[in-house]
C-alpha positions as CSV (number, residue, x, y, z in Angstrom):
1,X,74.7,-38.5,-63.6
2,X,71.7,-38.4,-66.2
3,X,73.7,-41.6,-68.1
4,X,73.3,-43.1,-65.0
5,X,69.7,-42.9,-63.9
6,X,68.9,-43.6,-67.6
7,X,71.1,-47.0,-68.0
8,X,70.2,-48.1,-64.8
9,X,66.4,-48.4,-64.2
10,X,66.1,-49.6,-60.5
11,X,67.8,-46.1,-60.0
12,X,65.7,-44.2,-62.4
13,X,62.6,-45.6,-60.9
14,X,64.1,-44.7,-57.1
15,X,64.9,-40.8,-58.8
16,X,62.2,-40.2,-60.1
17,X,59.7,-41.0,-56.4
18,X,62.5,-39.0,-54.5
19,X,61.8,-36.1,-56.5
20,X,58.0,-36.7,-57.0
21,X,58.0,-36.6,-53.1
22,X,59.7,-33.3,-53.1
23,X,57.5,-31.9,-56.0
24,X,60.4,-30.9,-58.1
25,X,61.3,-32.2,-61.6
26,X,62.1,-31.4,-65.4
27,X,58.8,-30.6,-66.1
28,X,58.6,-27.6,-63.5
29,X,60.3,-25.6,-65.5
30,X,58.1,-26.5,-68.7
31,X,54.9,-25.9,-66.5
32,X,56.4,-22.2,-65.6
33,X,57.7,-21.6,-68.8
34,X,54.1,-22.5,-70.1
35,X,52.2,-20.4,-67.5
36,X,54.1,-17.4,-68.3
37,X,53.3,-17.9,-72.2
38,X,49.9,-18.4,-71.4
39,X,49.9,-15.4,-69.2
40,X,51.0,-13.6,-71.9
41,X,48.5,-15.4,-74.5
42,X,45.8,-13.8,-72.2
43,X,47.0,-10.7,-72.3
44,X,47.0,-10.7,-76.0
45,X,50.5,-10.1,-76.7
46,X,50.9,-13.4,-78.4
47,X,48.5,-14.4,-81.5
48,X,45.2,-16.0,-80.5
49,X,46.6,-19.5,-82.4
50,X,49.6,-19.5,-80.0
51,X,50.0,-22.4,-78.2
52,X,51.9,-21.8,-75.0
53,X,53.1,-25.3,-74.6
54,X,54.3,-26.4,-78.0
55,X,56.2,-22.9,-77.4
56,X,57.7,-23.7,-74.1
57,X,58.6,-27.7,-75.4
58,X,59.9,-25.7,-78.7
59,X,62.2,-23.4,-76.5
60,X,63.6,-26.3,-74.2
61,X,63.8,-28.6,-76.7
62,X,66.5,-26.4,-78.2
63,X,68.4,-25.6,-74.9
64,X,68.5,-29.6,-74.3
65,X,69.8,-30.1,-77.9
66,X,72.7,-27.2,-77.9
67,X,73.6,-29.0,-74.3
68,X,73.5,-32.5,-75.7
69,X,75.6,-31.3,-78.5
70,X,77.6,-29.2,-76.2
71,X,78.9,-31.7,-73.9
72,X,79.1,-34.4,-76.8
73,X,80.8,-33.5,-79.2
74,X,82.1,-30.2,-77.7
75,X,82.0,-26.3,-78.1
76,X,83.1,-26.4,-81.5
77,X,79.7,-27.6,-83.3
78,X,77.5,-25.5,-81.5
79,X,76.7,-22.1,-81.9
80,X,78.1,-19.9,-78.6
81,X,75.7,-19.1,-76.3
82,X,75.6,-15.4,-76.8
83,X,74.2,-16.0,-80.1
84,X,72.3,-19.4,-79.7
85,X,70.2,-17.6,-77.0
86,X,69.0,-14.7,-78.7
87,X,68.7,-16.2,-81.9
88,X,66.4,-19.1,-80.4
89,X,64.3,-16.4,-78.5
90,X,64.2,-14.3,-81.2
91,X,62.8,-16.9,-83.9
92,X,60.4,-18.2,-81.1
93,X,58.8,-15.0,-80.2
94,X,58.6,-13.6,-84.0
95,X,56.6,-17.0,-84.3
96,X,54.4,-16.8,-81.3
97,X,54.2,-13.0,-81.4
């Protein structure tokens, strides 16, 4: 469906306002992702230098990678889940932390 939207841009275009109208989008779950790192900036259990949404585009920049990978060129070059995850959220935090 994403190949789609992205190779046809009439339809992209018509996407995207349909789901501006409805408020919804990719970047919700950045901006939550982000408020809840920020949340945590403020209550100083991530170093002062910490910056919530370099963390937040770090974190689903990796998810969006692993699932590009995933889907093609298959399960076989990516790390399973049960280890990408806590890996990736592991090497985030130490580094926000």
């Amino acid at each position: 469906m994403a190949a789609s939207l992205f190779a046809e841009p009439a339809l992209l275009t018509r996407h995207r306002e349909g789901v501006q109208e409805i408020g919804t989008g990719p970047h919700v779950v950045r901006d939550a992702l982000t408020g809840r790192l920020r949340r945590e900036l403020e209550r100083g259990r991530l170093r002062p230098d910490a910056d919530p949404e370099a963390a937040a585009a770090l974190l689903l920049g990796a998810c969006f990678q692993r699932a590009f990978f995933l889907h093609f060129s298959g399960p076989e070059v990516v790390q399973p889940v049960e280890e990408f995850a806590p890996a990736v959220a592991r090497t985030l935090w130490a580094a926000i932390r």
